[in-house]
N, C-alpha and C positions, 0 to 999 in steps of 0.2 A: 426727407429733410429739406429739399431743394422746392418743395412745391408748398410747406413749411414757412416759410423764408419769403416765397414769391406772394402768398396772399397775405403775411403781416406789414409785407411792402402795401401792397394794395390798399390793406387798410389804412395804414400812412398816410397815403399818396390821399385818399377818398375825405380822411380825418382832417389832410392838410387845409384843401379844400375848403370843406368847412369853416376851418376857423377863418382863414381868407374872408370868405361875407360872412364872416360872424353867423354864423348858424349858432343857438342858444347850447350850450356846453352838453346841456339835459339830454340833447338828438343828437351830436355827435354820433354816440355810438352807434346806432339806429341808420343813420346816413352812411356810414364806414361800412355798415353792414351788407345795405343797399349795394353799393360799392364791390365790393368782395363776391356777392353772390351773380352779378353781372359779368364779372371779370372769368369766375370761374365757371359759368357756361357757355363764356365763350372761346374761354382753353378746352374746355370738354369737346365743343363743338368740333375746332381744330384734330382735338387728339383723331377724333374718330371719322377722321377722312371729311369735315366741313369745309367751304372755304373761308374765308376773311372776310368777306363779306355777308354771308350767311351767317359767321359767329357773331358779327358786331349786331347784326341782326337781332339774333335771339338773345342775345347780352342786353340789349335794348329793349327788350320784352320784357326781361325778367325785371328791369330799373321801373320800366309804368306800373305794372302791376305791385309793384311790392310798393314804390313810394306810394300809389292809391290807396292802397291796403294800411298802408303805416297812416297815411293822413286821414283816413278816417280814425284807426283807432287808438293816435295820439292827440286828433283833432286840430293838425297843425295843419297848412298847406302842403302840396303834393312836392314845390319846386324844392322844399329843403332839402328834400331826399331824392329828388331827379340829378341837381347840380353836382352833390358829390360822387353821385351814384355813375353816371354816365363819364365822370373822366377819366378812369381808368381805359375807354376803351377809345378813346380819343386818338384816331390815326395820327400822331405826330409826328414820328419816325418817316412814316411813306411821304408827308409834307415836305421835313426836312430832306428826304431824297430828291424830290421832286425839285426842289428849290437847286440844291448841289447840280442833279443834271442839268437843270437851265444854265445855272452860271457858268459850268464846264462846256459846254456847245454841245451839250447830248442832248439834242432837242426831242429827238423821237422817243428815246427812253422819256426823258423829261415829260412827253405829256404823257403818257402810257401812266407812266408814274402818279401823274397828275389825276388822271381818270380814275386810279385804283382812289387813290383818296376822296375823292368828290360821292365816288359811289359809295364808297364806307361810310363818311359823314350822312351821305343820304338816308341809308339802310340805320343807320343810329338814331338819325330823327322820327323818319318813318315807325321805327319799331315803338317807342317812347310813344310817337302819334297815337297809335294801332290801337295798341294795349291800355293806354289810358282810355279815349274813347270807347273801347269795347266794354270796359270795368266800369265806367261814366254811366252807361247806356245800362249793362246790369243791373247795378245799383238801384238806377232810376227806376226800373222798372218792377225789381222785386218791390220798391217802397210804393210805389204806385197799384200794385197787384194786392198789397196789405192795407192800402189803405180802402182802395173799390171795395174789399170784402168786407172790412168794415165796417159802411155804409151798409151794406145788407143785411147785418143780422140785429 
């Protein structure tokens, strides 16, 4: 029930999102969905011995790939469904820690704190980077490989 509960949040949170930049009502869903399936491989990740940084990772993976996938075959741009998709996994919390230990004089925790997050954010861009450009590069190449054959018969 409780895991129920956590991805209709998700969707919320991803839906909220959306309306925020006006995302067209149409892809809402579509973008929420993004969202959700990001979020929950990177609770899978965790469950099964991942770290935090390797889930945001692979959460980040599944956000290029599906928003690529959706913007080809809704024929919208990829960013509608990267923006909702990628804030669920948005380290805020570790931010917010990191901010509380600076202002406390827990400096050492504080950057520790700081580095967890910088490197999450990283691995979140990264992964979005990765995956789109890998799906980019496919794409291009299958339509390039049907088009060369083309030409030859």
């Amino acid at each position: 029930m409780i895991v129920v509960l956590k991805f209709a949040a998700v969707f919320l949170i991803s839906a909220s999102i959306g309306i925020l930049y006006r995302i067209p009502r149409s892809l809402l869903v579509y973008a929420s969905i993004v969202g959700m399936a990001a979020w929950g491989i990177t609770a899978l990740t965790k469950e099964y011995g991942g770290g935090l940084i390797m889930a945001n990772f692979f959460g980040s993976v599944i956000v290029g790939l599906a928003a690529e996938t959706l913007a080809r075959y809704l024929k919208k741009p990829a960013a509608i469904f990267i923006i909702p998709g990628f804030i669920p996994l948005v380290p805020g919390g570790e931010a917010y820690t990191t901010m509380l230990y600076m202002v406390e004089g827990r400096y050492v925790e504080g950057v520790s704190m700081f580095m967890r997050t910088v490197l999450t954010a990283g691995a979140i861009a990264f992964g979005i980077f990765i995956s789109s450009t890998i799906y980019r590069l496919f794409i291009n190449y299958i339509t390039e490989s049907k088009l060369h054959n083309v030409g030859k018969n």
